[in-house]
C-alpha positions as CSV (number, residue, x, y, z in Angstrom):
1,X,0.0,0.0,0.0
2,X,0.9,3.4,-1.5
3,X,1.6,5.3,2.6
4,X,2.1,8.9,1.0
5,X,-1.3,10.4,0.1
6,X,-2.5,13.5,-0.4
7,X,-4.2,15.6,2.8
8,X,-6.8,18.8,3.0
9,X,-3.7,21.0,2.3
10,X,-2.9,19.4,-1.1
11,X,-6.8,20.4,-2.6
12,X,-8.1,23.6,-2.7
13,X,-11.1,23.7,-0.8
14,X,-12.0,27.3,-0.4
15,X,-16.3,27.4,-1.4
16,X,-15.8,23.6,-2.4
17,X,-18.5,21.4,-0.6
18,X,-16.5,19.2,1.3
19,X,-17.7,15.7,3.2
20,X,-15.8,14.8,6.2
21,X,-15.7,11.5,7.4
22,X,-15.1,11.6,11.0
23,X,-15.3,8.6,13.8
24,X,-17.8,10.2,16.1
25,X,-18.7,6.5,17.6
26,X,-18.4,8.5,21.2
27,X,-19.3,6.1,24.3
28,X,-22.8,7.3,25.6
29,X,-24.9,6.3,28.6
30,X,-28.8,7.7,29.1
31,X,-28.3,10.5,26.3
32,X,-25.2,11.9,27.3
33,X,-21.6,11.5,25.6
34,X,-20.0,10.5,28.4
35,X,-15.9,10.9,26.4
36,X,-16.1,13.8,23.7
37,X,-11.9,12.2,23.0
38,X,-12.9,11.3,19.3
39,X,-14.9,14.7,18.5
40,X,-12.0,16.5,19.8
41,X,-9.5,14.4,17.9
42,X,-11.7,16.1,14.9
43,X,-11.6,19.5,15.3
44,X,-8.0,20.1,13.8
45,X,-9.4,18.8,10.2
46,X,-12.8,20.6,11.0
47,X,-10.8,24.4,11.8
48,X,-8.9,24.1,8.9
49,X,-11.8,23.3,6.7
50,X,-13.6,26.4,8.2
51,X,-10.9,28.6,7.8
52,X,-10.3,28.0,4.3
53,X,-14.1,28.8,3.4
54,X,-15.3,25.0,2.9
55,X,-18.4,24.1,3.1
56,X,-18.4,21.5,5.5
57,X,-20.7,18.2,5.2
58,X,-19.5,15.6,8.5
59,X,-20.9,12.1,8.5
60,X,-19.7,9.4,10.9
61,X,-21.6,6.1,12.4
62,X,-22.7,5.6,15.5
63,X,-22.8,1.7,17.3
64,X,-24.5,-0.7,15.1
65,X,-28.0,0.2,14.0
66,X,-28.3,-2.3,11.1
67,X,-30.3,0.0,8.9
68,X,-32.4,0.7,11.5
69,X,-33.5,4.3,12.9
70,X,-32.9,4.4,16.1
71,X,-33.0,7.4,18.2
72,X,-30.7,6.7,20.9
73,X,-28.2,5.9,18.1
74,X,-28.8,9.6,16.5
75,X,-25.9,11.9,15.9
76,X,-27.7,14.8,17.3
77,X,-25.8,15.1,20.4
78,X,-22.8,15.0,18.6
79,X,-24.0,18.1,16.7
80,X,-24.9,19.8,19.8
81,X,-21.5,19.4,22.1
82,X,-19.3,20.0,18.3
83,X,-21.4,23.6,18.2
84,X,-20.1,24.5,21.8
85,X,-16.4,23.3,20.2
86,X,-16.3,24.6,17.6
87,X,-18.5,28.0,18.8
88,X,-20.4,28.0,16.2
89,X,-24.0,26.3,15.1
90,X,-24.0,22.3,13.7
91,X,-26.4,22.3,11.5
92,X,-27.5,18.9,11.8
93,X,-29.6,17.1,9.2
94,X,-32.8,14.6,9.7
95,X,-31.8,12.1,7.5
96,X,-28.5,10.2,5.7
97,X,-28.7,11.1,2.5
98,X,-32.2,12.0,1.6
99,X,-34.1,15.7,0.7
100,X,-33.4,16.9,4.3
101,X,-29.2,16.4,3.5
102,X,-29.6,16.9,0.2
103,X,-31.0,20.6,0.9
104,X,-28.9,21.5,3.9
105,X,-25.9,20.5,1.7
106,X,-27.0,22.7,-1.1
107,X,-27.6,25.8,1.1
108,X,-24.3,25.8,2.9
109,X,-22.3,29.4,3.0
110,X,-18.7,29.4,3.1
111,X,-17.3,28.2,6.9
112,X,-20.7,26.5,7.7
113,X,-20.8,23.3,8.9
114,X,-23.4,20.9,8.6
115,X,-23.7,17.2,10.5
116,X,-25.6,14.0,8.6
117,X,-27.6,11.7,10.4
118,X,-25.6,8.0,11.2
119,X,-24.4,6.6,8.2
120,X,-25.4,3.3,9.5
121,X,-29.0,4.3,9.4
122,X,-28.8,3.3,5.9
123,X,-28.8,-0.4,5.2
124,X,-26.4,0.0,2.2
125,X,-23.7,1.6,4.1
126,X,-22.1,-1.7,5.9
127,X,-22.5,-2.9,2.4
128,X,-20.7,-0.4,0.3
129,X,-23.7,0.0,-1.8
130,X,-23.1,2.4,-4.9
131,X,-26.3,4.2,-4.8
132,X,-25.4,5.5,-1.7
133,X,-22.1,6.3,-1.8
134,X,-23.1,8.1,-5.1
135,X,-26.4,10.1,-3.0
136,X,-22.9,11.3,-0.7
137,X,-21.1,12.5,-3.2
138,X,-24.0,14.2,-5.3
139,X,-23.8,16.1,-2.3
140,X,-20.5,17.0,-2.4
141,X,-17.2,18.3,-4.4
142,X,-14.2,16.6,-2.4
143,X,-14.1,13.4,0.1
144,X,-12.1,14.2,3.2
145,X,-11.5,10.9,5.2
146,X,-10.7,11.6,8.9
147,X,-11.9,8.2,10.7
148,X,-9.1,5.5,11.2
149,X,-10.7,4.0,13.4
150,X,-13.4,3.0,10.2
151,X,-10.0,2.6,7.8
152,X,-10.2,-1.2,7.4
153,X,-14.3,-1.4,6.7
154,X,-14.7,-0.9,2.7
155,X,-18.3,1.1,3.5
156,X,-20.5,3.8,1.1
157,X,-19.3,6.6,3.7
158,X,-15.6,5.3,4.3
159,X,-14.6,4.5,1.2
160,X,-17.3,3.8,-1.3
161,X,-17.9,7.5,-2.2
162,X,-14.1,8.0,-3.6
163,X,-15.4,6.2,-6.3
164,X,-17.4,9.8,-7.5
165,X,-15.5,12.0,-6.0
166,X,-11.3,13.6,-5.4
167,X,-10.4,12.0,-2.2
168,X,-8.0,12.8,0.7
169,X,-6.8,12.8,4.1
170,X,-7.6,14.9,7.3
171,X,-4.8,15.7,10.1
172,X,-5.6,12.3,11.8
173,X,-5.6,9.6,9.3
174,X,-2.7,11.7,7.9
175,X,-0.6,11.0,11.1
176,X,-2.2,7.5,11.3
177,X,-0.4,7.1,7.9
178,X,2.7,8.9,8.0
179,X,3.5,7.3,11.5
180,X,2.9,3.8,11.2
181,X,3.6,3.8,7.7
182,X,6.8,4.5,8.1
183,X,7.6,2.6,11.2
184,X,6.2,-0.7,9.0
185,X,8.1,0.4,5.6
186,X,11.7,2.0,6.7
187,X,11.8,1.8,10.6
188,X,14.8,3.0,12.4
189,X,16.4,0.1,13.7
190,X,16.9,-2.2,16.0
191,X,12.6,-2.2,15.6
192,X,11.2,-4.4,18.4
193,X,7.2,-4.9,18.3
194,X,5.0,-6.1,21.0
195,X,2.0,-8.8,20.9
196,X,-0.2,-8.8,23.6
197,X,-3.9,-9.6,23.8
198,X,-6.0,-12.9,24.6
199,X,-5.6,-15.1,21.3
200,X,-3.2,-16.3,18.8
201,X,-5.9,-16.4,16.1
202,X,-6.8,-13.0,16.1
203,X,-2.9,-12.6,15.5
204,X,-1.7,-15.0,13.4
205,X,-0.9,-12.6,10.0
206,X,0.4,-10.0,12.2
207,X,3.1,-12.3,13.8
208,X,3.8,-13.3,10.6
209,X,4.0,-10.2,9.2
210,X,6.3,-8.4,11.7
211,X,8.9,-11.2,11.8
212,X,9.6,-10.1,8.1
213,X,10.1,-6.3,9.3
214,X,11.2,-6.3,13.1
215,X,14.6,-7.2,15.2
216,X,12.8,-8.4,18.0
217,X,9.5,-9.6,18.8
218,X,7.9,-10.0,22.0
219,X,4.9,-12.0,22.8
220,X,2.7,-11.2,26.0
221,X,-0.9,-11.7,27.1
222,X,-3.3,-15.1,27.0
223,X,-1.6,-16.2,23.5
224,X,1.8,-16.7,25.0
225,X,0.5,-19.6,26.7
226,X,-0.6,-21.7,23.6
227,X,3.6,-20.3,22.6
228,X,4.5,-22.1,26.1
229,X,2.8,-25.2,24.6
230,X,4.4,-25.4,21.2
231,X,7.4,-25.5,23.8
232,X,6.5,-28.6,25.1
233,X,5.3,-26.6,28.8
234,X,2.3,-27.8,30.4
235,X,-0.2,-24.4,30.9
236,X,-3.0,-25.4,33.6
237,X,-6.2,-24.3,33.1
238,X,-4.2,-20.9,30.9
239,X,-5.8,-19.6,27.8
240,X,-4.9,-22.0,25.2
241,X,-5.4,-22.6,21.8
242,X,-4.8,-25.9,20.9
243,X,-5.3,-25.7,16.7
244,X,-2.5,-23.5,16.8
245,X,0.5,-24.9,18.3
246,X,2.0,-25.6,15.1
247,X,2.0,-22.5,13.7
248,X,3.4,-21.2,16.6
249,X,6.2,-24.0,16.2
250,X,6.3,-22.5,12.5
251,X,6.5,-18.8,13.9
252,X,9.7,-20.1,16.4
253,X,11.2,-21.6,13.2
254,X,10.5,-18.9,11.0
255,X,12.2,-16.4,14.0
256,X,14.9,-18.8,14.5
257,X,15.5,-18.9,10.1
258,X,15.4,-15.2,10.2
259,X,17.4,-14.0,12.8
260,X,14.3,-12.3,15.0
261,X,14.8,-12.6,18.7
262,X,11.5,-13.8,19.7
263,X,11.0,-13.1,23.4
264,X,8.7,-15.0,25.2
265,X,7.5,-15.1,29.1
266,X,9.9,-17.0,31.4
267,X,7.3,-16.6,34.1
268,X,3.6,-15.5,34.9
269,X,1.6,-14.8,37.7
270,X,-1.4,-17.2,38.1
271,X,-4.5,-17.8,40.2
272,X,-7.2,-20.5,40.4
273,X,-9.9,-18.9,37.8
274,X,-10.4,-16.1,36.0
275,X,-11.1,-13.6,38.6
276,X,-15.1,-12.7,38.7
277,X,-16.2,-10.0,38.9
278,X,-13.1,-8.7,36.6
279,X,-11.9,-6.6,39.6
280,X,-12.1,-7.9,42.5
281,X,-9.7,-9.5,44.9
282,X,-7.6,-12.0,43.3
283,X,-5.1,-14.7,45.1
284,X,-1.9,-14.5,42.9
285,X,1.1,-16.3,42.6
286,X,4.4,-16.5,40.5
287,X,5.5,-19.5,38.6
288,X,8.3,-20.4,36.0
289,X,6.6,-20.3,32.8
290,X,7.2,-24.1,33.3
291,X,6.0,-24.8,36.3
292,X,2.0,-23.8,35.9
293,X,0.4,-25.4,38.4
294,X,-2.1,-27.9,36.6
295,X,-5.1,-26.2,38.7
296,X,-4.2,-22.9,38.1
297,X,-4.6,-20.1,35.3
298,X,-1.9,-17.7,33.7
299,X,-3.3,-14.6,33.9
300,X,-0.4,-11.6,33.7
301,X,3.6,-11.8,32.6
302,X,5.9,-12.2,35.9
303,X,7.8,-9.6,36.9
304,X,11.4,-11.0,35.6
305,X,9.1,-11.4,32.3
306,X,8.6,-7.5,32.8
307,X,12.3,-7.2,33.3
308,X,13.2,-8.9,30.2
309,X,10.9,-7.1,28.2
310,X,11.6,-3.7,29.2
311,X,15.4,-3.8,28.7
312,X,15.1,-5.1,25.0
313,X,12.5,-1.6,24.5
314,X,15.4,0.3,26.1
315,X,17.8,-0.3,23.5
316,X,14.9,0.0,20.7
317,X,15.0,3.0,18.1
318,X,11.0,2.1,17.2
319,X,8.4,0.1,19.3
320,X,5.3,-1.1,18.2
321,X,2.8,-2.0,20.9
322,X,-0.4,-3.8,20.5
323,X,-1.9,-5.8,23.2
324,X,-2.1,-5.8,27.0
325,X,0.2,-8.6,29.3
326,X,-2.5,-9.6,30.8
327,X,-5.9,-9.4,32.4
328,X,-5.2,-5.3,32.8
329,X,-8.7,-4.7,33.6
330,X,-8.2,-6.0,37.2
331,X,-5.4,-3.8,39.2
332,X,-3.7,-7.5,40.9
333,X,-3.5,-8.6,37.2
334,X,-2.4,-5.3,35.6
335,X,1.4,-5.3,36.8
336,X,2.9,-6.5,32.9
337,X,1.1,-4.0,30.9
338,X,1.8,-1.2,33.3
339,X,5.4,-2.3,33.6
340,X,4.9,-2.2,28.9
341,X,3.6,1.0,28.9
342,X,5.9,2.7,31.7
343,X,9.1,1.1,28.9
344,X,7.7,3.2,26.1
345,X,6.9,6.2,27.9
346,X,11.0,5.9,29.6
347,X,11.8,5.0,26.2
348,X,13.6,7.4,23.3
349,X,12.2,5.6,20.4
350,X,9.8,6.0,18.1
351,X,7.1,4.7,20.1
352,X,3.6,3.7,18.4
353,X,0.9,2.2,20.5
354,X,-2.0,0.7,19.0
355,X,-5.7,1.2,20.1
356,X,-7.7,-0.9,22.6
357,X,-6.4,-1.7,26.1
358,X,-3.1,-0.9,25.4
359,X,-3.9,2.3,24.5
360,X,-6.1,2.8,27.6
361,X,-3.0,1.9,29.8
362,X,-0.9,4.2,28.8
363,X,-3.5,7.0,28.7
364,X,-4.9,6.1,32.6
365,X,-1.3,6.0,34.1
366,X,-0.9,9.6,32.9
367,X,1.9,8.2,29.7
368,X,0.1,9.1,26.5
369,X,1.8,12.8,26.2
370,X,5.5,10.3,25.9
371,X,4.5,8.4,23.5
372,X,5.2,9.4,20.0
373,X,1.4,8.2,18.4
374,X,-1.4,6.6,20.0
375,X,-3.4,4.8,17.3
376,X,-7.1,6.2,17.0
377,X,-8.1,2.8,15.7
378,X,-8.2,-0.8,17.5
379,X,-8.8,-3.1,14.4
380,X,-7.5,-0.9,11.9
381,X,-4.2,-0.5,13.6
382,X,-4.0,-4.3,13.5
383,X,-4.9,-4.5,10.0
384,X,-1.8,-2.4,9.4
385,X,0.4,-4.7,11.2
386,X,-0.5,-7.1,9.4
387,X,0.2,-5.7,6.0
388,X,-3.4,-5.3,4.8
389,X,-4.1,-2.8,2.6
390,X,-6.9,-0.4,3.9
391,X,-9.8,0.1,2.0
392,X,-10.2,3.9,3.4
393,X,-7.0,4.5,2.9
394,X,-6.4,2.9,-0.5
395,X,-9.1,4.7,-1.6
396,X,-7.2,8.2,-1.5
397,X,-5.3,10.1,-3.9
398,X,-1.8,9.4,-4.2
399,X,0.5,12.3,-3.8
């Protein structure tokens, strides 16, 4: 995939009806937007467009309605807490795509911005239906495409409408791009990545993947178990996948061919069941990563594990992190990731975290302001790693 692709500052968009695709999937509870983090993420693309005279159209989903209307799902709110942002008014539209969009779109002034209903109102958006991403660009002259976080999903409103119309970045899937793009195609070396998270399966191309590109991998979290297996360990009751021990016995080869130190956990921290509820009190101890008891469940990297792990970061020039050490909701069971995130913060690297729980680590312990990028998107960001080529992405004009 083509990584250098034009942005809002490579068009002219001065009186040019311009629609925004933004990721405005903000957490809510009883009616209220209870994290405005991805509306704020937006305004930087959104200022610009206003400045230069645009006339700006912003569409973005919201949770899964399955082309269904419904109103707790509605982008209104959005509209209302953007106007105090931005201090000015959101016009918001009643519908997608339909006469009430259309009409709005038509009668924008210079510097006005309007808001579209949730694109997954529509049932042809999850499919990338061409009538609809035509009725979005018929409202529009340029496609602006500011939602990583929607990067990897090939939909009317993501990527679909590039099809009709000049397309480009905004500020945030330009840095998405620029960061990790490089870091994947010409990292400064030695380039050590980080696997964490519950399965191998939702990882397999991405190990595969970074042992072409990186110096060192490390492997944390519930998959390093079913790892520990293809080593011939006995796990307990630990997260384990048994269907793929022989790829992981291929991935240790494949390391071993290649020259990648692949650092696994020498020991864990363990306790009789998953704890339940997720944070309560926990009886934890720490065992040799071959010495699981057969009653007992991995549940976090020990603390020489921690140890090993942070020194290889240290001496890193880029580190890519996706995936917590363990069970990091619970505070007993949150030790590994902590210890992860508190490397890359120390560290003078490149540093690129990737969304999800990792992401929320080094944001609650304060870290996120020293680390170089924190991904906006969970699944795209792994789609990434793993070499895929984005559909929103793809989609733009090359510079």
């Amino acid at each position: 995939m083509n990584y250098n692709k034009k942005s809002i500052e490579d068009i002219e968009v001065t009186g040019k009806r311009v629609l925004c695709r933004c990721d405005f999937n903000v957490p809510t509870k009883a009616g209220v937007i209870t994290s405005d983090k991805r509306i704020v993420a937006a305004l930087p693309t959104i200022e610009y467009l206003v400045k230069n005279g645009a006339r700006v159209i912003l569409c973005s989903h919201m949770g899964k309605p399955k082309g269904e209307w419904k109103p707790e799902l509605s982008l209104k709110i959005v509209a209302d807490r953007l106007s105090e942002l931005l201090g000015q008014e959101v016009i918001m539209a009643a519908d997608v795509a339909g006469e009430d969009a259309k009409a709005k779109a038509a009668a924008l002034k210079n510097g006005q911005v309007m808001l579209l209903e949730n694109t997954r109102y529509e049932k042809g958006e999850t499919k990338n239906d061409a009538a609809l991403s035509k009725a979005f660009a018929d409202m529009a002259d340029i496609f602006v495409n500011d939602a990583f976080g929607t990067a990897h999903r090939a939909h009317s409103s993501t990527a679909g409408v590039a099809d009709y119309l000049p397309a480009v970045s905004g500020y945030l899937v330009q840095k998405e791009v620029s960061i990790m793009g490089k870091a994947l195609a010409n990292p400064e070396r030695p380039f050590v990545a980080i696997l964490g998270g519950a399965k191998v399966a939702d990882k397999l191309n991405v190990i595969n993947n970074l042992l072409e590109k990186v110096d060192t991998l490390i492997i944390g979290g519930g998959m390093a178990y079913t790892f520990a297996a293809a080593k011939g360990y006995a796990v307990g009751n630990s997260l384990l996948d048994a269907s793929k021990i022989d790829y992981c016995k291929e991935m240790m080869a494949k390391a071993e061919a290649k020259g990648v130190k692949l650092l696994l956990p020498v020991d864990c921290v363990v306790a009789d069941a998953f704890p339940n509820p997720i944070d309560g009190p926990v009886d934890v101890q720490t065992v040799a990563i071959d010495a699981i008891p057969a009653n007992k469940e991995g549940l976090d990297i020990g603390e020489n594990t921690a140890a090993i792990f942070a020194e290889a970061v240290k001496t890193a020039k880029t580190v890519v992190w996706n995936g917590p050490m363990g069970v990091f909701e619970n505070p007993i069971l949150a030790k590994g990731t902590i210890a992860m995130a508190q490397a890359l913060a120390d560290s003078d690297a490149t540093t690129i975290v990737g969304g999800g729980d990792s992401a929320a680590a080094c944001e609650q312990l304060g870290f996120a302001d020293r680390i170089t990028h924190i991904s906006t998107g969970g699944g795209a960001s792994l789609e990434f790693l793993e070499g895929l080529e984005l559909p929103g992405i793809a989609c733009l004009q090359d510079k």
